[in-house]
Structure formats: C-alpha cells, structure tokens
N, C-alpha and C positions, 0 to 999 in steps of 0.2 A: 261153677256155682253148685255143682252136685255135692264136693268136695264139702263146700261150708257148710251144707243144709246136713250133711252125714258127721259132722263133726265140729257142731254147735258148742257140746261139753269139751271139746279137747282150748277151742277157743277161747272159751268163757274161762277154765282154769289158768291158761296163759295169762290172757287180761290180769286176773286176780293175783295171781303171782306177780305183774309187773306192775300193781299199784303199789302190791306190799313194800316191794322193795324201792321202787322211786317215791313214795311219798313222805316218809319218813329224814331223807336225806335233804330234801328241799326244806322243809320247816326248821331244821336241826340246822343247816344254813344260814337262814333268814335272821333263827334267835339268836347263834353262836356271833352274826354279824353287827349286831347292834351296838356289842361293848368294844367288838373290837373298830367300829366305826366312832364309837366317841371317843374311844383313846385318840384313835388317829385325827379326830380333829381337834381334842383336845389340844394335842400337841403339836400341833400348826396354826393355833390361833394366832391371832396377831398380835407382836410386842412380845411373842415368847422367845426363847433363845434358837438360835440356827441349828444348833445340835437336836434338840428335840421336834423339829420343825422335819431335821434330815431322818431322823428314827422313824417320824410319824410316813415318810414319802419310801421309807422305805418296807414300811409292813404295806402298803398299798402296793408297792411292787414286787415284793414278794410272793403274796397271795394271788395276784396278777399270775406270776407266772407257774403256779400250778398249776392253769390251767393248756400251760406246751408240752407237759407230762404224757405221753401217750398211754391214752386207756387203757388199752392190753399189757403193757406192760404194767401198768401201776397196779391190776388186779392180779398179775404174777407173781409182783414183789411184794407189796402188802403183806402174805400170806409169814412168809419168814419175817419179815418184821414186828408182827402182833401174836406170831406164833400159831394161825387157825387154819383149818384146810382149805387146799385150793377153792375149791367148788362150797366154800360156806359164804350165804348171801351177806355176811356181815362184812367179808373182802369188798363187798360191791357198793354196801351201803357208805361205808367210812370215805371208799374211794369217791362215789358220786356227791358224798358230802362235804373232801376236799373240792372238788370240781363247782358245786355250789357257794363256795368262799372265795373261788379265785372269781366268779364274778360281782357277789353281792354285796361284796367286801369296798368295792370302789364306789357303787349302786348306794351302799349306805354314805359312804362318805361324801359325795356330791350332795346326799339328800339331805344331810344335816348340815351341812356348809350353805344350801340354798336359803335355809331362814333367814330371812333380814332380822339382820344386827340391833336395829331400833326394837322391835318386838321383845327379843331377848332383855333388851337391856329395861326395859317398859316394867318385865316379869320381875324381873330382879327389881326394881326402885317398888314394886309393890307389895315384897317379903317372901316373894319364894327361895327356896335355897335352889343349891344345886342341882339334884334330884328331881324337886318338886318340878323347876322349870323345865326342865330334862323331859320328865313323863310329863305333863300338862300344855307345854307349849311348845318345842322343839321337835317332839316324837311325834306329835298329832300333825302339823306344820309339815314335815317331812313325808307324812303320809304318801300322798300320792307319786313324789321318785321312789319311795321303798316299796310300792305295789309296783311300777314297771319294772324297777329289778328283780323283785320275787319272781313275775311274769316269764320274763327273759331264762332265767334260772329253772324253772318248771316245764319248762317246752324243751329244753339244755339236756336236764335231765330224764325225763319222758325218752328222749330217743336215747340217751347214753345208757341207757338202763338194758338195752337191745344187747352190747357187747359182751355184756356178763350170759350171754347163751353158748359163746365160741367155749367158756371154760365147763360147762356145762350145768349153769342155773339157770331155773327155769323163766323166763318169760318169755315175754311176743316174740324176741331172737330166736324163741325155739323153734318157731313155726319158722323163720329164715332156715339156722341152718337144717333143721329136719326137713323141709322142703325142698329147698337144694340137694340133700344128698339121696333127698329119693326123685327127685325134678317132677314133682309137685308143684306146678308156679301158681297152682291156685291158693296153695298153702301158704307158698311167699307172700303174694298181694295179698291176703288173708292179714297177714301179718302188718303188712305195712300200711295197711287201711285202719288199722285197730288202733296206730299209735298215731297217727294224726289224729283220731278219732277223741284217745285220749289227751293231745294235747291241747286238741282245741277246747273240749270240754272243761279240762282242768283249766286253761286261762280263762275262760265265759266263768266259770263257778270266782275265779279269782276275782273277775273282774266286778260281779256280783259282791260279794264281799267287800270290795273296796266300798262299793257303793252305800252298803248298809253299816260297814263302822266307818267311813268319813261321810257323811250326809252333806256338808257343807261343800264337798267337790259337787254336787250337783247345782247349787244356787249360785255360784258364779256363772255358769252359762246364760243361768235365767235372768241374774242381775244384768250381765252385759247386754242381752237381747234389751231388756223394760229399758235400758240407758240408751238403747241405739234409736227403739219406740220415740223416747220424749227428746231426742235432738231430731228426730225427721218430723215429728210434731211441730217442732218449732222453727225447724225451717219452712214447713208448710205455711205457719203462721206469720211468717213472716217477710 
C-alpha cells in the first residue's frame, strides 16, 4: 500500500496512457463493423445465390479468425508491414483494432439477422428505401445485440492493451513488467486492479449509453411486468 500512496502520478499516467490507446480501437471497431455486417448479411439474405450467401460466411469466418493471431506476434509483425516502429502505439492500436473486428464482426451480423422480417418488409411497403430502413429501422432494432458485442469487445480490449508494455509502450502492462523486474508485486496488483477497474467502468458507462440512446430497451421490462400485474389481476378475479 505504501507503494501506491508514493506513486499515485506514475499510476494515474499509465491509466491515461491505456485509455489513449484502447479506446480508440474499440469505437474504430464497432463503426468499421456495421458495413461490413450488412454486406454480409446482405449477402446471405434469403432467395439470394449460394455463391454470395458462401462470400458472405466466409468474411464472417475470416474476421473470426483473426482473432488466433497471437498478440505478440501480431504487434512484432505489423511494424514491417505498415512500415512504423516497433514500440509506436499505432502497432497496438491497428492491431487491437483488428482483434475488435474478429469479434464485432459476427456481433453485428447476428444483430442485424435478429430483426424480424415482417418489420423490415412493413418499412419498405411504407416508402422507405434502402438506407432509410437501414438507419431508421434495422440499426435502432439491432441495438441492443450491437451494445453486448461492443461490451464483449471493450473488456477484450481493456486487458489486450496490457501486451503492448512487453514491447515497451506504455500502459497498465507497464506497471506488470516494471514490477516484475524490480519484484514490486504491489506494483503488479497496482496494475491489475486498475484494469478491471477500467473494465468494469467502461462497460457500466456502455451500458449507461445504451440506456440513454435506446430508451425503448427500458419499457419492455416495465410492459412485461404491467402484463404479468393484469393476468394475476384477473386470475384473482376470477
């Protein structure tokens, strides 16, 4: 405890440094996943051809398996592929922002597959285009699977963000390996308290935001409850 109380600022800088760089990769995620989420179920809709049905199953499994990529290595190689140095947080961000595709990518596609078909086809008989039904009725309708994947994806990230310290950028990993190699273990748990810390917070603030742009996920609990109210009403009554 003495440890933390003497080195509050070395803390608070780590923190700041492992938001910079995990936050950014998650969002960059979530938005790069939306189109490639309706391509792919564009292309699996039903009555469309097996060929584009097989394209659509296989960008879902490809993106899938970026995520058996090992970390370490992917933030070694990066470097020669995009040309930047080892230790530049842009290796870490690209990388965690592949790692955020291999799972939001299927996250989107389940969520926009969930809308019922009637709805869709309701939007369209009443003059929306494409688009229009896209963003007005599919995307909002989708909501709540695309907030548990975002979710999934941010806690993913939050701890994969640690690895980028063994090459020597800085975050919370840096209080691991700096702690380890001076066997500081209050610096270790230091570390490893900060990023639950931050994970839990960043899904509560997520899960807050769901809240306030879908409003309508709150009134179906309340609607089921008032329904469950006026059948024990009327079994009473009767």
């Amino acid at each position: 405890m003495k440890w933390v109380l003497s080195n509050l600022d070395t803390i608070s800088d780590a923190t700041l440094a492992h938001l910079a760089i995990a936050i950014p990769p998650i969002f960059i995620a979530f938005l790069l996943s939306i189109p490639i989420g309706w391509l792919v179920v564009r292309l699996q809709r039903p009555g469309g051809s097996r060929v584009a049905a097989g394209v659509g199953t296989g960008i879902v499994t490809l993106a899938g398996l970026l995520y058996a990529i090992p970390s370490l290595a992917l933030f070694v190689a990066l470097p020669a592929v995009i040309g930047t140095g080892l230790q530049d947080p842009v290796n870490l961000i690209i990388s965690l922002t592949l790692y955020g595709l291999a799972l939001m990518v299927r996250s989107t596609v389940d969520a926009l597959t969930s809308v019922d078909a009637g709805t869709k086809a309701a939007a369209t008989a009443m003059g929306y285009s494409g688009l229009q039904r896209f963003f007005r009725v599919e995307l909002p309708l989708a909501g709540p699977v695309l907030l548990a994947g975002l979710r999934v994806v941010a806690v993913s990230t939050i701890s994969l963000t640690t690895v980028g310290a063994v090459l020597g950028i800085q975050s919370l990993g840096s209080l691991f390996t700096d702690g380890l190699g001076r066997g500081i273990y209050e610096e270790i748990l230091s570390g490893i308290v900060m990023v639950l810390v931050l994970a839990f917070a960043l899904d509560g603030l997520l899960v807050l935001l769901g809240r306030l742009v879908m409003p309508w996920t709150r009134r179906a609990p309340r609607s089921r409850r008032a329904a469950r109210r006026v059948l024990q009403r009327a079994e009473v009554a009767s």
